[in-house]
N, C-alpha and C positions, 0 to 999 in steps of 0.2 A: 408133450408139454412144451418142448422148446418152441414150436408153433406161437405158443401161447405167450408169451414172450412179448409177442411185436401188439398186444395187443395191450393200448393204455392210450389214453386217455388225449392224445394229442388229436384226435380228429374229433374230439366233442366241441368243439368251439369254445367261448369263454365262463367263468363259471365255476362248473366243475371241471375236475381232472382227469376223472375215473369213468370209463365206459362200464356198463351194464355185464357187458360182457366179460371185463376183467375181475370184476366182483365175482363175478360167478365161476371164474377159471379159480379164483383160491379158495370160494368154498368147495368145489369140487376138490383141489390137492387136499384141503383139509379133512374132506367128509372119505377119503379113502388115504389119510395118514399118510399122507406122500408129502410131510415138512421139507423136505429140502427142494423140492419144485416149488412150494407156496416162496421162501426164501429167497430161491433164484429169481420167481416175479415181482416181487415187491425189492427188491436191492436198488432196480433204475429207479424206484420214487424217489421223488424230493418229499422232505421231511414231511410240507405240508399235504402233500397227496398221501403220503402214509396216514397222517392223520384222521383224514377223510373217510380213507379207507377201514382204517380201525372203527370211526363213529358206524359205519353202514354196514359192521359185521354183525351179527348175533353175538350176546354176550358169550356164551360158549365157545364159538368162533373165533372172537377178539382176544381170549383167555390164549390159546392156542397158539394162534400168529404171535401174541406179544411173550408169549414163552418158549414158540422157536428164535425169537430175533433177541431175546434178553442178551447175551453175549455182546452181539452187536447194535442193541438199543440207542435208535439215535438222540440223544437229549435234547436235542431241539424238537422234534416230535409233541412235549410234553406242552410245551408252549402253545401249540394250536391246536390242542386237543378241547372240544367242549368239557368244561368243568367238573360236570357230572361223570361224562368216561374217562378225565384228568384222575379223578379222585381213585377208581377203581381201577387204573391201571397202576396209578403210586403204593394199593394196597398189593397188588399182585407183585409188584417188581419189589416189594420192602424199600423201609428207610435207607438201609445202607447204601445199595446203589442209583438211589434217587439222589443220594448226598454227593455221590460221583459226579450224576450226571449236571446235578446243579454247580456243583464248581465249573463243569463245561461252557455254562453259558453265558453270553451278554448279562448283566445285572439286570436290566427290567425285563428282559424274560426271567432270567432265575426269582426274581422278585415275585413274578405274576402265578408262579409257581409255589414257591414257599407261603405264600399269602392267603393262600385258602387251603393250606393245613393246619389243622387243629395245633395247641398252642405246643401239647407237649413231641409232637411230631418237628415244628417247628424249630424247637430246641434242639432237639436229637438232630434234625441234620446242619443246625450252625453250627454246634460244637464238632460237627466232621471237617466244617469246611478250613482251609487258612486264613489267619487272623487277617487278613485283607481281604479278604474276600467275602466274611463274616461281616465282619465291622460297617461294610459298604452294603450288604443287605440289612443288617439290624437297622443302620440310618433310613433306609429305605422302609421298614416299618414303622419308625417313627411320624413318620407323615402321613395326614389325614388320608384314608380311602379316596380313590378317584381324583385323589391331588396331582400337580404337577411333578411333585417328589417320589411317586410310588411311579409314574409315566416315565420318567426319567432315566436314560444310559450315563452311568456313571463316570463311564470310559468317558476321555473328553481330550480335543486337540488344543492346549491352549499354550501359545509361546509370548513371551516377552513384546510388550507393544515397538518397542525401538528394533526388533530384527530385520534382518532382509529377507527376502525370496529364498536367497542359496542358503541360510541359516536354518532357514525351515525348511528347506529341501533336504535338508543333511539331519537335521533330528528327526525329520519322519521317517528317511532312509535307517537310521541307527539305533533308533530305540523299538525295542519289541513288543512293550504288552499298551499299546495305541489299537483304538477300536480296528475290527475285523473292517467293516466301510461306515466310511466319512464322506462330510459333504462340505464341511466348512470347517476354517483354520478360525480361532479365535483369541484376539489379543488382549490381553491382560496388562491392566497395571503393577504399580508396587502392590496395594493391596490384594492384588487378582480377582480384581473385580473387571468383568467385559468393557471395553471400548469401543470394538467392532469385530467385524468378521470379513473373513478373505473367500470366496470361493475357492474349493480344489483347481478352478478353469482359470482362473486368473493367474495362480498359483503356475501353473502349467505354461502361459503364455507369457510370463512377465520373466527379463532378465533378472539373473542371482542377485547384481550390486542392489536391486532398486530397493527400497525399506515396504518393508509389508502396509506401514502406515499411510503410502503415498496409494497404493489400491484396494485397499480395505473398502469395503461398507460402513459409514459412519450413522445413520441411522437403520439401528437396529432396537428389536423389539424383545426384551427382556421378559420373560417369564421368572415372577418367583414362586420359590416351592412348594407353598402351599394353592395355587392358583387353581380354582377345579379344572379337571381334566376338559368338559365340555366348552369351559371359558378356552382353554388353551388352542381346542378343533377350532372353536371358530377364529381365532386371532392368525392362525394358520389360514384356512378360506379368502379372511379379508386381505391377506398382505401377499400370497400364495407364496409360503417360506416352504424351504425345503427342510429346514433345520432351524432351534433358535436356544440361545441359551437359559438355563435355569439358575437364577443364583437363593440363596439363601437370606435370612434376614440382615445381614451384616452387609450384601450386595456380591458376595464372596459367589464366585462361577462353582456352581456344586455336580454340574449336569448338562447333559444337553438332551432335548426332543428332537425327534426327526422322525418325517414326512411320514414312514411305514406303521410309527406309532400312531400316532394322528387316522391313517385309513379305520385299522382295530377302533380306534374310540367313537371316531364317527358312527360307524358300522353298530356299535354296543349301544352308543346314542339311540341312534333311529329302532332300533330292535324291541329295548325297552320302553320308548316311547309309545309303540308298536303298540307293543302287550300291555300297557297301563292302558291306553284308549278302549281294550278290548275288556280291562277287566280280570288280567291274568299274570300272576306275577312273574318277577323275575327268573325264579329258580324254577319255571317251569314251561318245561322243552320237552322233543325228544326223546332224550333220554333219561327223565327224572324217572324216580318210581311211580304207580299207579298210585297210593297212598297219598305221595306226597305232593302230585299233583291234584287230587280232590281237595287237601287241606287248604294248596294255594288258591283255589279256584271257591272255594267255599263261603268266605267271606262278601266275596264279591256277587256269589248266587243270592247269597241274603239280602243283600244292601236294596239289589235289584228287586226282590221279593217284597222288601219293605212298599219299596216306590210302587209296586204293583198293587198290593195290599190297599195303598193312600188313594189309588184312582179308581181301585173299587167300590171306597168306601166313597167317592164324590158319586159313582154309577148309581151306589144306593139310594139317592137322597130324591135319582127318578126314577125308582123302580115302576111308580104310577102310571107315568106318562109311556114308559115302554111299555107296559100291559096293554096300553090305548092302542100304540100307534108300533107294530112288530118292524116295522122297515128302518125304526129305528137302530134296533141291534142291529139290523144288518148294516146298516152304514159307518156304524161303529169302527170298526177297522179300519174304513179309509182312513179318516180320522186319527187316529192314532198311526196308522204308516206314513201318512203323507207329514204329519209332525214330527214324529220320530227320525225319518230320513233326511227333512232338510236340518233338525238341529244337527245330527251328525253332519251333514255337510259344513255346517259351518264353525262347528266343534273342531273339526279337523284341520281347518282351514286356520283357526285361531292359536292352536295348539303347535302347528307347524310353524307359524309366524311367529312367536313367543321365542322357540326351539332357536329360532336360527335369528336372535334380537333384531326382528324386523317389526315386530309389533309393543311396543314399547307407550307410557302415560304419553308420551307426546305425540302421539299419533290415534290412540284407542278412540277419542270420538271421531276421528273418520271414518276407522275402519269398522266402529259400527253403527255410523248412521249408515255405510254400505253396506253393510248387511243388510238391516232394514228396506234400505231401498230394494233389494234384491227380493228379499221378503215380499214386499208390497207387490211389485215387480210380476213376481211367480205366483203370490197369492189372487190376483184379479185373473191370470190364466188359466190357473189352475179351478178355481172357483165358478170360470162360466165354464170349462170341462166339464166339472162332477155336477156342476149343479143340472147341466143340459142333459145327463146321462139320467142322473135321478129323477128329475121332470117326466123324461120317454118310460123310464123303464117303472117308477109308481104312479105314473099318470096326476102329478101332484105338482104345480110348477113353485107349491109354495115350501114344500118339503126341498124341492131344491134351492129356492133361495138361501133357504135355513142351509143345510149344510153347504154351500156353497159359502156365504158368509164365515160360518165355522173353520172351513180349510183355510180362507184367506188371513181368517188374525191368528189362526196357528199358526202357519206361514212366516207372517213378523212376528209371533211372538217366539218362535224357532230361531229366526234371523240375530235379533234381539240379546235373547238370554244365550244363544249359542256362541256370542262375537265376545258378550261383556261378562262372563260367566268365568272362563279361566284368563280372564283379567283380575277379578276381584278374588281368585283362590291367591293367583300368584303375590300377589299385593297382602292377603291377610297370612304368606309362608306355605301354600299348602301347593303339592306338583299341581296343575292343571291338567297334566294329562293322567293323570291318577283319578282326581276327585270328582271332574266333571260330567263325565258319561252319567254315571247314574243319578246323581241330582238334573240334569238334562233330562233326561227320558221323563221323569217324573213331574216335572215342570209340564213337557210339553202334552204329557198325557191326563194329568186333571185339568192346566186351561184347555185341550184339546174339547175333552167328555164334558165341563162344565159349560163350554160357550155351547155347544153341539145341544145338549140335552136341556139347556137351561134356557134358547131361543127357543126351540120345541116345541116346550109347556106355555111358553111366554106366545108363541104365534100359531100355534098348530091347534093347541088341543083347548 
């Protein structure tokens, strides 16, 4: 087993941490009860690789490892653990030493912890923790979900705006319970409210006499606490901070954000963004239950079932003219894939613009007469493509005008309702990347079947 040892995860490149291989060396100590080997190979993780490695175990397995390492359970672990193996490792470890390990942490890690236990769990482990320590998470629940206040490290560097260099060299050297790292020094007025901020590197290369206020940053971008979390990622982006302050409604510095927080939100952004375009909710990953992942997906089988149901009932209205003419049904499909594809293309395109405030009222009719043009564009290509395939292959050059015709005003009408579609959800409060997919599909699939089948009867038959 000592072998075994050298083997982790530094030659996977970036990413993951954990080789194949090393997952497999601890279900092996595990599946022959050799705990103190599995022990001695997980000791070199760093928290987050432990984590990792906890998600990629078998529940049984996971059980096992986090009840040989309970003693020395790292509490930071719990932090980046997905939510759903967060939950069932907190049941297996008890409240008690959850309450430990959450006194251990940063405040918006222990936050992000406490937050998604149940209420009366949540009680049980504030009344374990110190009234300071208590106090600065309760606050921390008080602020909206996904706010700046719940993002927020509580711990905060803030000195007197008239100091110098060597005055805040000497209270950061002195005083002990200042965040684990820091990026920025920040000066406060009488009311302690921010003024600016100091770099640590500034801090570092400037002599003691000079006053903190002669190399401060004086325009700086204030986050207050209730600010949503995805407003606060991109204010990060645009300004590229590393750090920025939080203050409260009075202007009072309650907090600070910093950069590591910001990657997680991003990251959480784009995931659920992800899974709303797909159809699938939040809470479900992974490692949710079988159950509860049918629930979450269930809704959204129906909505889509609906939209299907709608384009059948347009299919019926020629069941005549398909009886006439069978190459109709067969062409069907394109039809419907070649619309279906481009509005997600441009679904996606709109959705992501919105996301990162690049698509905005003052822009939306450019960006969808480009579409359109794009539309227009792909649809005359695309349209002497199928229509010249269906001409050779039913020897009909007039069936292929017809669908040829058909693909092209799906084409723009994809382009079209794909661009200005979660324009007008976001506008009437609704997510766009939530709602739009399946009113899309449905769109593009009865004007699809109705131009298609409705030129047909009109020129064909």
């Amino acid at each position: 087993m000592k072998k075994e040892t050298t083997i982790r995860a530094e030659d996977t490149g970036p990413g993951r941490e954990l080789t194949s291989e090393f997952i497999s060396s601890i279900n092996l100590a595990l599946d022959q009860n050799k705990t103190n080997d599995a022990i001695g190979l997980v000791q070199s993780l760093h928290y987050a690789d432990l984590a990792d490695l906890l998600e990629n175990l078998a529940h049984v397995r996971r059980e096992e490892l986090v009840e040989a390492l309970r003693s020395d359970f790292d509490p930071n672990v719990l932090a980046e653990l997905d939510e759903t193996i967060r939950e069932r490792v907190i049941d297996q470890l008890g409240i008690s030493q959850i309450a430990e390990a959450v006194a251990g942490l940063e405040t918006d890690d222990a936050l992000e912890v406490v937050e998604e236990l149940a209420a009366d769990e949540q009680i049980e482990i504030l009344e374990s923790l110190p009234e300071n320590e208590r106090t600065l998470i309760e606050e921390g629940l008080s602020y909206p979900e996904d706010s700046a206040g719940r993002l927020m490290q509580r711990e905060v560097v803030a000195v007197p705006q008239d100091w110098t260099v060597g005055q805040a060299i000497d209270y950061m050297r002195d005083t002990n319970d200042l965040p684990t790292d820091f990026f920025d020094i920040f000066l406060v007025d009488l009311s302690h409210s921010p003024v600016g901020t100091v770099p640590l590197s500034r801090v570092m290369r400037t002599n003691r006499e000079v006053a903190l206020i002669d190399v401060m940053r004086k325009h700086i971008k204030i986050v207050p606490v209730e600010m949503d979390q995805e407003e606060v990622a991109f204010l990060f982006r645009q300004r590229d901070l590393i750090s920025a302050p939080v203050v409260d409604n009075n202007t009072r510095l309650v907090g600070v954000i910093t950069v590591d927080d910001i990657v997680d939100v991003i990251h959480e952004e784009h995931e659920e963004d992800i899974m709303r375009l797909a159809g699938v909710g939040e809470e479900d990953d992974l490692y949710s239950a079988v159950i509860d992942t049918a629930k979450s997906r269930f809704i959204w089988l129906l909505i889509h079932l609906i939209a299907a149901i709608l384009a059948a009932y347009v299919i019926s209205f020629f069941a005549s003219t398909m009886e006439e003419m069978i190459a109709l049904a067969i062409l069907m499909p394109i039809v419907a894939a070649m619309g279906g594809t481009a509005s997600v293309q441009t679904l996606t395109v709109a959705v992501r613009a919105i996301a990162m405030k690049e698509l905005t009222m003052s822009n939306a009719y450019r960006a969808i007469g480009k579409e359109v043009a794009v539309g227009i564009l792909n649809g005359i290509i695309f349209a002497t493509i199928i229509g010249t395939v269906a001409w050779i292959w039913f020897g009909s050059p007039a069936l292929g005008g017809v669908i040829g015709l058909a693909i092209g005003l799906n084409l723009i009408v994809a382009g079209f309702v794909g661009s200005s579609l979660p324009i007008v959800l976001q506008r009437l409060g609704f997510d766009p990347a939530v709602s739009s997919s399946a009113f899309l599909t449905s769109i593009t699939d009865i004007v699809g079947f109705y131009v298609f089948l409705g030129l047909a009867a009109a020129l064909l038959l």
